[in-house]
C-alpha positions in Angstrom: -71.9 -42.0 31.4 -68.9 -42.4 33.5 -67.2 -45.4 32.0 -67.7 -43.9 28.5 -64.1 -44.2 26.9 -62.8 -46.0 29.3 -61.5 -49.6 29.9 -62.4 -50.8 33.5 -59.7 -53.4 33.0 -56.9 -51.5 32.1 -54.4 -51.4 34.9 -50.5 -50.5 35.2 -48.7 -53.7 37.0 -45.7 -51.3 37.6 -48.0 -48.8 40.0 -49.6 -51.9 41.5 -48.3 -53.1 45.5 -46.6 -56.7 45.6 -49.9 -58.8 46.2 -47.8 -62.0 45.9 -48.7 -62.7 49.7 -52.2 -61.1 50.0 -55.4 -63.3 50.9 -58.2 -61.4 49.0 -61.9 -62.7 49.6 -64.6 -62.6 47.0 -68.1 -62.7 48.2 -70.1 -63.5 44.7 -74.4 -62.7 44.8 -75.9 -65.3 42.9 -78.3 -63.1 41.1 -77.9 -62.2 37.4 -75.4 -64.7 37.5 -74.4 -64.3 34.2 -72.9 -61.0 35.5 -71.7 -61.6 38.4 -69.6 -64.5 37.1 -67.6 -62.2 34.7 -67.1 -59.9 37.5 -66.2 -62.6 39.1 -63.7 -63.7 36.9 -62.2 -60.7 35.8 -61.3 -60.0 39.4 -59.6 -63.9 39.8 -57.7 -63.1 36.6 -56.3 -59.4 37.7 -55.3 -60.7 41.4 -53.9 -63.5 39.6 -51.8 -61.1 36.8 -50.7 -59.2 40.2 -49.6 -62.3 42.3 -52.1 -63.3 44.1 -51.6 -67.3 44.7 -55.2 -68.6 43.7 -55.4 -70.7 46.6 -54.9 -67.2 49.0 -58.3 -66.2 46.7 -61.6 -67.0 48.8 -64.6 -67.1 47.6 -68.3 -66.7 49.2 -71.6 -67.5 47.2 -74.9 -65.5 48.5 -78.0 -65.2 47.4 -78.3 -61.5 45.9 -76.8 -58.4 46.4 -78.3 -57.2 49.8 -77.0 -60.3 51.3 -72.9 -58.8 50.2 -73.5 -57.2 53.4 -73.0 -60.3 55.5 -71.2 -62.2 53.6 -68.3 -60.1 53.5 -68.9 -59.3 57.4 -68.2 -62.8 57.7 -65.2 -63.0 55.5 -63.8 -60.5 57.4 -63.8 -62.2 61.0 -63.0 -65.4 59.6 -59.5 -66.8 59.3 -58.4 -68.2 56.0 -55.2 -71.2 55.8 -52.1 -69.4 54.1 -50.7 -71.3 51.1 -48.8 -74.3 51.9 -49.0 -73.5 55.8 -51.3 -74.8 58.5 -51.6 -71.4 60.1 -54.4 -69.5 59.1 -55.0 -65.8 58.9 -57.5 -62.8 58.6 -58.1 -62.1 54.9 -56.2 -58.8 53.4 -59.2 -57.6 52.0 -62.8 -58.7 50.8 -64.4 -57.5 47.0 -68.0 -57.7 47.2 -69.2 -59.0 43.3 -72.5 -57.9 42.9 -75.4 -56.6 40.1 -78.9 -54.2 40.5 -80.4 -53.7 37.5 -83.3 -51.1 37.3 -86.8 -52.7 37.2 -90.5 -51.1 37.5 -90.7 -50.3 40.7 -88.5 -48.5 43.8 -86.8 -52.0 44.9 -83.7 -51.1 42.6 -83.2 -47.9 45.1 -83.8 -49.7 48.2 -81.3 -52.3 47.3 -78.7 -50.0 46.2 -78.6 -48.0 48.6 -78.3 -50.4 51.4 -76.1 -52.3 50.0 -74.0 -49.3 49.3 -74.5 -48.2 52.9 -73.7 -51.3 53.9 -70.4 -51.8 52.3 -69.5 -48.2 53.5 -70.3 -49.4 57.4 -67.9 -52.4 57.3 -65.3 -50.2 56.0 -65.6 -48.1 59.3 -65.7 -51.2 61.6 -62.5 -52.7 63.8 -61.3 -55.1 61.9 -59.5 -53.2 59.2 -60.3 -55.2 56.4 -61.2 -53.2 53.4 -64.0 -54.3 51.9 -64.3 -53.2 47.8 -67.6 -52.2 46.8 -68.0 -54.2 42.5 -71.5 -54.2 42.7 -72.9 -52.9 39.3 -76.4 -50.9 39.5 -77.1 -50.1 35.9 -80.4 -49.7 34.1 -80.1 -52.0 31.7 -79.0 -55.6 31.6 -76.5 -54.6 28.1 -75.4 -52.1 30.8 -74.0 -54.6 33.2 -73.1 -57.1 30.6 -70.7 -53.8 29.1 -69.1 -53.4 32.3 -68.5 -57.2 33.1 -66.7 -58.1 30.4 -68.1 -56.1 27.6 -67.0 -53.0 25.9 -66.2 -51.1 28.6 -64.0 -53.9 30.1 -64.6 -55.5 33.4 -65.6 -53.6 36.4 -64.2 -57.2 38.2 -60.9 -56.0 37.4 -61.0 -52.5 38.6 -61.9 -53.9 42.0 -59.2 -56.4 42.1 -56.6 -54.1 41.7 -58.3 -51.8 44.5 -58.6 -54.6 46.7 -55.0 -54.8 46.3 -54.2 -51.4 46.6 -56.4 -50.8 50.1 -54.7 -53.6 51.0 -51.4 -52.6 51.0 -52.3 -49.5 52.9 -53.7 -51.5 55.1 -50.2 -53.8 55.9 -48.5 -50.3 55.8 -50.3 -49.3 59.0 
C-alpha cells in the first residue's frame, strides 16, 4: 500500500512557493460526499496555511467523478475576480476533489480510468492551468475515509500543496 507510513498531510511551509496571491479552483464531485468534503477541506485548510486568501479559493460542485472532467475544463477558461479588485483573472490552477470506490462490477475501472485520462488531457491543453488530479480510487470505503482525513492523513492536503507548487512553475514560465 503506498500511503502505508505515511501522512498525506504532512507538508514543509519552508519548501512551499509564496501562494499568498494564487487563485486555486476546486471542482468538488458530490458523490460519497462524506469523502469528498474532507478532501475538500483539507485542501481549503493547506492553501489557507500557505496564503492563499480564501476568497481567491473557487469552488465547483458536480455530480460524480467523471463529471471532474468538465468541471475543471470550465474552471480553467473562466476568469475569477481577484481579492478586493474588480478585475478578474484566469485561475492559477484547479484541484479536481474526487472518490471511486470498487463495487461488483467493471464500472470502478471505466470511471477511473477516464477520469484519470481525462485530468491528464487538460493538463496538455493551451491554457496552462494545471489541473491536480485528488481523486481517491480505493477498494474500500475505510480506505477512502483513511486517506481523507483518517489515519493516513488527508489526500486533500497533498493536492493543495501540489496545486501550489505546479502553479508556481506555471507563473515562472
Amino acid at each position: 500500500m503506498a500511503t502505508q507510513g505515511k501522512d498525506l498531510s504532512h507538508y514543509d511551509k519552508n519548501n512551499i512557493p509564496d501562494a499568498a496571491a494564487m487563485r486555486i479552483g476546486i471542482v468538488v464531485s458530490e458523490w460519497n460526499d462524506d469523502i469528498t468534503e474532507n478532501l475538500y477541506k483539507g485542501a481549503v485548510e493547506a492553501l489557507m496555511d500557505c496564503g492563499v486568501d480564501q476568497f481567491n479559493i473557487h469552488r465547483m460542485n458536480v455530480p460524480g467523478s467523471f463529471e471532474l472532467i468538465y468541471g475543471c475544463k470550465t474552471m480553467q477558461h473562466r476568469s475569477y475576480p481577484v481579492v478586493n479588485r474588480r478585475t478578474k483573472k484566469p485561475l492559477d490552477a484547479v484541484i479536481a476533489v474526487g472518490n471511486v470506490i470498487r463495487g461488483e462490477t467493471a464500472h470502478f475501472d471505466f470511471v477511473c480510468q477516464g477520469v484519470t485520462q481525462g485530468i491528464k488531457d487538460l493538463n496538455l491543453n493551451k491554457t496552462r492551468i494545471p489541473v491536480i488530479f485528488c481523486v481517491l480510487t480505493d477498494d474500500t470505503h475505510a480506505q477512502s475515509a483513511a486517506r481523507s482525513g483518517g489515519q493516513h492523513g488527508n489526500k486533500g492536503s497533498e493536492a493543495a500543496i501540489a496545486a501550489i507548487k505546479m502553479a508556481a512553475i506555471k507563473n515562472d514560465h
